[in-house]
N, C-alpha and C positions, 0 to 999 in steps of 0.2 A: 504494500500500500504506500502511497504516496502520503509525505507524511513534512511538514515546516513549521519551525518550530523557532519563533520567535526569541530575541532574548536581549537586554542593554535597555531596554525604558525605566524611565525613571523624573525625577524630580530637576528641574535644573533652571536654572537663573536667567532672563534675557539677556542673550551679547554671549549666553555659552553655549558650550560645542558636546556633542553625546553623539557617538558609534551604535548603530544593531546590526545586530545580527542576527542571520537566518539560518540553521543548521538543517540542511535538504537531505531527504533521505528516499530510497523506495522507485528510483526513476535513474533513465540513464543521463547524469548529471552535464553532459557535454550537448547534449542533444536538443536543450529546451531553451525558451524565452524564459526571463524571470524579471519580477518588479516587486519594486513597492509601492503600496497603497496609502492612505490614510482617510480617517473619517473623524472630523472632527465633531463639537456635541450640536446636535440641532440640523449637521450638515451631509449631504450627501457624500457618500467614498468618491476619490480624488485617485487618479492615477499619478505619480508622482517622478518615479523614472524606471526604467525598461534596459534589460540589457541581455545578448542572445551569450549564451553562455561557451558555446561553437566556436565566437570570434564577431569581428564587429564594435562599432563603435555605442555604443551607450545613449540613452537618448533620454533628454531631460523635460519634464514640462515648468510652464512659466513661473509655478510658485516652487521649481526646485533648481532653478537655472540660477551658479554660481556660488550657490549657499549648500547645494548638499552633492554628496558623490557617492556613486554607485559603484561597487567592487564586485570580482568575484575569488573565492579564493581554492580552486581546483582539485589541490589536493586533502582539503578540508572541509569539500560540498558546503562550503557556504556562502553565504550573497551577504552585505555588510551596505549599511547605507550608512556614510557618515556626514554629519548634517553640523551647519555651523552658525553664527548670527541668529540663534535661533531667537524667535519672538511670542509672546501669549499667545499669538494667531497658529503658531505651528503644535499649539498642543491639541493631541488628536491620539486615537487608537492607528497604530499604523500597522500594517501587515504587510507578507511576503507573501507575492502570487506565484504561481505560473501561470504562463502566455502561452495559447492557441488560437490565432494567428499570434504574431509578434508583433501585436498594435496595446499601445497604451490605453485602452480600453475598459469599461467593465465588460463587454460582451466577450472578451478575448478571454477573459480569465476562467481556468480551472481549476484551480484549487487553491485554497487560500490558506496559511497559516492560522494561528486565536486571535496574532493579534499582540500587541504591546502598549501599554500607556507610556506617552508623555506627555509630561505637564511642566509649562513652560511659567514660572511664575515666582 
């Protein structure tokens, strides 16, 4: 079974910086698209950035362009979004997807990790 398992959310101050991590299991790990998500309170889930795990360049949307960065790390099946400047606006449940197609999408996604808090305050 396919199986993402979030993990690094937590508590943290405007103007700082928090790492997660997604530990990928159950799939063949070179093969897929993967992102993160987030859902802030009140607000619809947000695609956030996308990156094929194959090869390829990473692809970011406008509330993650220059403030967060997308990783993968191969030999550790994990995908790491590290995010910086964070502000009260960026706290939200944020998850680790896989991509089918490899569109920043909710329609592309299948399978979603629980999920992580941060709270930016």
């Amino acid at each position: 079974d396919v199986q993402l398992v979030e993990s690094g959310g937590g508590l943290v101050e405007p103007g700082g910086s928090l790492t997660l991590s997604c530990a990928a299991s159950g799939f063949t790990y070179s093969r897929v698209c993967m992102a993160w998500f987030r859902q802030a309170p009140g607000k619809d889930r947000e695609g956030l950035a996308r990156i094929s795990l194959g090869g390829g360049r990473p692809y970011y949307a406008n509330a993650a362009k220059d403030r967060f960065t997308i990783s993968q790390d191969n030999a550790k099946h994990t995908l790491d979004l590290q995010m910086s400047s964070l502000t009260p606006e960026d706290t939200a449940v944020y998850y680790c997807v896989v991509l089918n197609p490899c569109s920043l999408s909710l329609a592309s996604v299948t399978q979603w990790g629980q999920g992580t808090q941060v709270t930016v305050s």
